[in-house]
N, C-alpha and C positions, 0 to 999 in steps of 0.2 A: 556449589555445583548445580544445587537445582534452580535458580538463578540463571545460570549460564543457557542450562538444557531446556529454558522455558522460552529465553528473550530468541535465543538461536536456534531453535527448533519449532519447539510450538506455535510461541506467537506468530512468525512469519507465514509458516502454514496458516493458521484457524486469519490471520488480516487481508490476509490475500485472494482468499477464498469466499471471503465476507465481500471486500472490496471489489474485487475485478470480478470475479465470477459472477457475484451474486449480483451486486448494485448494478455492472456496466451489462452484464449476462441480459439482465432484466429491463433496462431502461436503455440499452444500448443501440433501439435506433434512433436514438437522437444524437447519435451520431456523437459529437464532443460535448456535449452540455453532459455526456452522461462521466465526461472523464471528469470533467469540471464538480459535478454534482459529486463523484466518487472521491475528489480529494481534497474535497471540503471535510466530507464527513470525517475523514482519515484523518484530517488534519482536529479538529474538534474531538476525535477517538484518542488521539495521542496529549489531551490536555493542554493545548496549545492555548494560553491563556493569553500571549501579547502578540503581536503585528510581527515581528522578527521572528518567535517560535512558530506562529502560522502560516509563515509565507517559507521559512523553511521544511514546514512535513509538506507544505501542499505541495512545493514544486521537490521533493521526494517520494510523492505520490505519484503525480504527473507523470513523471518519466514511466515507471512501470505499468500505468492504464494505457500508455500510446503505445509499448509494446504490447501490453495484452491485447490491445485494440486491433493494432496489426499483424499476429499470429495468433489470435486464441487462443492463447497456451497460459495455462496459469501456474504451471512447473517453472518456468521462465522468471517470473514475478517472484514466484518464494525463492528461488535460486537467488535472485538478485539482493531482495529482502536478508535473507541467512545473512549473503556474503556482508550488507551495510553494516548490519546486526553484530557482526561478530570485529570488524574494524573500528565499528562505534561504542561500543556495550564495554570490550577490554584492550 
């Protein structure tokens, strides 16, 4: 259970907040280098150890920095997170 309440709660919160907030918040007038920049790290954050796991978190990342990018909103991003989170996890 606390398994479940960390990958589906937690973690989506505290990666999102790291990721889009912080990285794209900060470096984000460079406009897309910063989503680029933001889902590299996410992708390296999640262990992505071969070419197939790394090109699958990056472009799971991607999507959610273009919508943050596009409304600002980082509630959007964990919303979306949770929902992967809880489809992929169980």
């Amino acid at each position: 259970m606390e398994f479940y309440i960390y990958k589906n709660f937690w973690a989506p919160i505290r990666e999102e907040y790291v990721y889009k907030y912080m990285i794209i918040g900060n470096i984000g007038k460079m406009r897309y280098i910063s989503l680029i920049i933001s889902s590299i790290i996410f992708s390296f954050g999640h262990r992505a150890n071969n070419i197939l796991y790394f090109t699958m978190y990056f472009f799971m990342a991607l999507i959610p920095a273009i919508i943050y990018k596009k409304t600002g909103r980082v509630d959007i991003c964990i919303a979306e997170h949770m929902l992967n989170n809880m489809v992929v996890v169980y």
